[in-house]
C-alpha positions in Angstrom: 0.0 0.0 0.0 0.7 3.7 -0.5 0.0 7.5 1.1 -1.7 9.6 -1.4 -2.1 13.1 -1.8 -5.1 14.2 -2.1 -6.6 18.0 -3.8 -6.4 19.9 -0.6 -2.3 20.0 -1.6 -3.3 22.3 -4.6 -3.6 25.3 -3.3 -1.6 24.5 -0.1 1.3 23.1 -1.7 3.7 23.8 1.6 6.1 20.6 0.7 6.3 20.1 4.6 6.3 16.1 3.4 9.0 16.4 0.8 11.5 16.9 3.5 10.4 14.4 5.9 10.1 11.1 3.6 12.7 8.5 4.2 12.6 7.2 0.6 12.6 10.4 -1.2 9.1 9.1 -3.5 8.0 12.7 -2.9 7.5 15.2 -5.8 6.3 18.5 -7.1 3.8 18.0 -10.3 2.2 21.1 -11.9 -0.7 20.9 -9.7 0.2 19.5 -6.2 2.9 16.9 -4.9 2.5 13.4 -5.9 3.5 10.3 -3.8 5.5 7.7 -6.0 3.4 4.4 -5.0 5.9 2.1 -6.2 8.6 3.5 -3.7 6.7 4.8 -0.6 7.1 2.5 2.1 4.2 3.6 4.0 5.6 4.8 6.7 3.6 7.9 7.6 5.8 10.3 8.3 4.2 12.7 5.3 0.5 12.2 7.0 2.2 13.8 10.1 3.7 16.9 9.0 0.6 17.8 6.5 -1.0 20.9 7.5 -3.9 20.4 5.4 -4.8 16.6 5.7 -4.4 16.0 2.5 -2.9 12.6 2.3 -4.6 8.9 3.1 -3.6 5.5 2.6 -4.7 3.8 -0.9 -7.0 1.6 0.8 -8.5 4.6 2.7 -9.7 6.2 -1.0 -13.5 6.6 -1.7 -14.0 5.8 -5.1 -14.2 9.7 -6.0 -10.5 10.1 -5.0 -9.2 7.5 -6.6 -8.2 9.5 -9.8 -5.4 11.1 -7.2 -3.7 7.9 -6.9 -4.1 7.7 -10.7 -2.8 11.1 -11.1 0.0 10.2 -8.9 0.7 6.7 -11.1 0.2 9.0 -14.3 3.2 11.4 -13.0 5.8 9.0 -12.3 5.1 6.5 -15.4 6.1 10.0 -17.6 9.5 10.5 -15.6 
């Protein structure tokens, strides 16, 4: 499983969970961050620092948010 970031990071964008991931899956799209859910180890430390409870675990996703965590896989396929 995997964090994701969900559309509260948009505006907010404050990259308080950059800086605090172990694995470094953290990154800055053109819209919001995106969490890398083939390398985040789901450790929580990003849920933690987020000021604007924007992130929740995969399995935590209500069927409207799942485009985020298909954003997020959409991001990192184009790296």
């Amino acid at each position: 499983m995997a964090f994701v970031i969900l559309d509260p990071c948009g505006p907010e964008k404050s990259a308080e969970c950059v800086s605090v991931c172990p694995v470094d899956c953290i990154e800055e799209g053109p819209d919001q961050f995106y969490i890398d859910p083939d390398v985040c180890i789901d450790c929580g430390a990003c849920v933690a620092v987020c000021p604007v409870d924007a992130i929740v675990e995969e399995y935590d996703l209500t069927p409207d948010q799942e485009v985020f965590l298909e954003k997020a896989e959409e991001f990192f396929a184009n790296k």
